[in-house]
Residue frames as qw, qx, qy, qz and C-alpha x, y, z in Angstrom:
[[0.000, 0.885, 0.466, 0.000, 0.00, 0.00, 0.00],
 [0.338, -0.712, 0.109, 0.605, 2.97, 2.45, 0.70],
 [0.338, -0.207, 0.525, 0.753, 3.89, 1.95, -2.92],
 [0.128, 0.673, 0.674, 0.276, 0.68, 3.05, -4.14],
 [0.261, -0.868, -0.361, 0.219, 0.67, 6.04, -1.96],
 [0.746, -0.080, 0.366, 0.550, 4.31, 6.51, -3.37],
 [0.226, 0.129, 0.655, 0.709, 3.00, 7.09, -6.77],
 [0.067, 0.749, 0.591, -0.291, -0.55, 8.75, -5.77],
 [0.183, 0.788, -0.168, -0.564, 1.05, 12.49, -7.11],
 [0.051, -0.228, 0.701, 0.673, 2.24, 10.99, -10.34],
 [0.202, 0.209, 0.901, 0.323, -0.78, 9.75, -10.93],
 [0.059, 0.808, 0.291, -0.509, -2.54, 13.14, -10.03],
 [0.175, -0.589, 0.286, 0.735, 0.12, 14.59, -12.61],
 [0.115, 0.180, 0.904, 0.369, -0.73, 12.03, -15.62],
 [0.142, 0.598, 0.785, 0.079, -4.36, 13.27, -15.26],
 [0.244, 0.841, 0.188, -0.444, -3.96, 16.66, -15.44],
 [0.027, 0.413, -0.667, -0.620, -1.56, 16.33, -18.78],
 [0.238, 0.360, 0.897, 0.100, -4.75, 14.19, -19.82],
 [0.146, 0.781, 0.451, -0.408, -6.95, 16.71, -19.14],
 [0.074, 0.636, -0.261, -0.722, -4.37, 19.73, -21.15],
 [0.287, 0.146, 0.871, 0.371, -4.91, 16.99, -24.19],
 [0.029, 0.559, 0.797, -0.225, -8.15, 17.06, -23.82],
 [0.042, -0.837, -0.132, 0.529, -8.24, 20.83, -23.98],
 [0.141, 0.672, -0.317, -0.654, -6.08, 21.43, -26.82],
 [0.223, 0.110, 0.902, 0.354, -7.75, 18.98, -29.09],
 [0.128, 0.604, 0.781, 0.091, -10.97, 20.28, -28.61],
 [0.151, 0.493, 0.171, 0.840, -12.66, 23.41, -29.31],
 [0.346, -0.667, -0.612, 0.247, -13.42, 24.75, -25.88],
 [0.060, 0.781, 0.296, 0.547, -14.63, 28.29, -24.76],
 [0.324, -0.860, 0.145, -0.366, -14.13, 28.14, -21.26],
 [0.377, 0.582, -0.653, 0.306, -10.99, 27.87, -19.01],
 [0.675, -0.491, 0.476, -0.276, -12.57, 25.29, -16.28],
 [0.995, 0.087, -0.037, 0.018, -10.67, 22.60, -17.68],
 [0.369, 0.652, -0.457, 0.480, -7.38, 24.72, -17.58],
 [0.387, -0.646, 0.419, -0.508, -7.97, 25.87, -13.82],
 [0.967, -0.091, 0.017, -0.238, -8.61, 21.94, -13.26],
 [0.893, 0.236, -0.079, 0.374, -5.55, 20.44, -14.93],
 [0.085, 0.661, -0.487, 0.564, -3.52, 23.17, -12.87],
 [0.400, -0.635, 0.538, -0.383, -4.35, 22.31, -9.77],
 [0.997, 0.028, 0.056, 0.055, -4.20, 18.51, -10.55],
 [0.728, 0.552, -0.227, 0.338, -0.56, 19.16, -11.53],
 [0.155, -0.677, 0.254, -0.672, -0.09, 21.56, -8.86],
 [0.714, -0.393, 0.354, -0.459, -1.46, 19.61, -6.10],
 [0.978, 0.164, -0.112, 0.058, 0.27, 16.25, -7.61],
 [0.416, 0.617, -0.377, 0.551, 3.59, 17.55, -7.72],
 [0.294, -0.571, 0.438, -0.629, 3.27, 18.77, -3.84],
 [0.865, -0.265, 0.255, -0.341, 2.00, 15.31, -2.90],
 [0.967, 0.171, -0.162, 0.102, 4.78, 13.46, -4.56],
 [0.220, 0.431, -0.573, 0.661, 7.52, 15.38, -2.84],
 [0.374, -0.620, 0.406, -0.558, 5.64, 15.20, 0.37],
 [0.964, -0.111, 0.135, -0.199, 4.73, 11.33, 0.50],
 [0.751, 0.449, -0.325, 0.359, 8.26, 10.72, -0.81],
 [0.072, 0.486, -0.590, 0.641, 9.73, 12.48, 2.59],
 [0.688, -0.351, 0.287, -0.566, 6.86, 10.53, 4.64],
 [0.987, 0.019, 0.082, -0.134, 7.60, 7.15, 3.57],
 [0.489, 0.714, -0.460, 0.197, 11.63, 7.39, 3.24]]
């Protein structure tokens, strides 16, 4: 389970670079899919450095 928890912000990160796809494939108008796939990245990133110093 620790190695799941490990990898928990990469897999936060993976979905918001899903999401920017997503966005610049399609023809959207508004920018809640941006704000989204920030803070997924955002907030991934910060959990994989922090669970990486909790579980070391």
């Amino acid at each position: 389970m620790n190695e799941f928890l490990k990898y928990a912000g990469v897999v936060l990160v993976l979905l918001g670079v899903v999401l920017l796809g997503v966005y610049a494939f399609q023809n959207m108008v508004s920018n809640t899919l941006l704000v989204v796939s920030a803070l997924l990245l955002i907030g991934g990133v910060a959990m994989h450095v922090i669970l990486n110093r909790i579980f070391e």
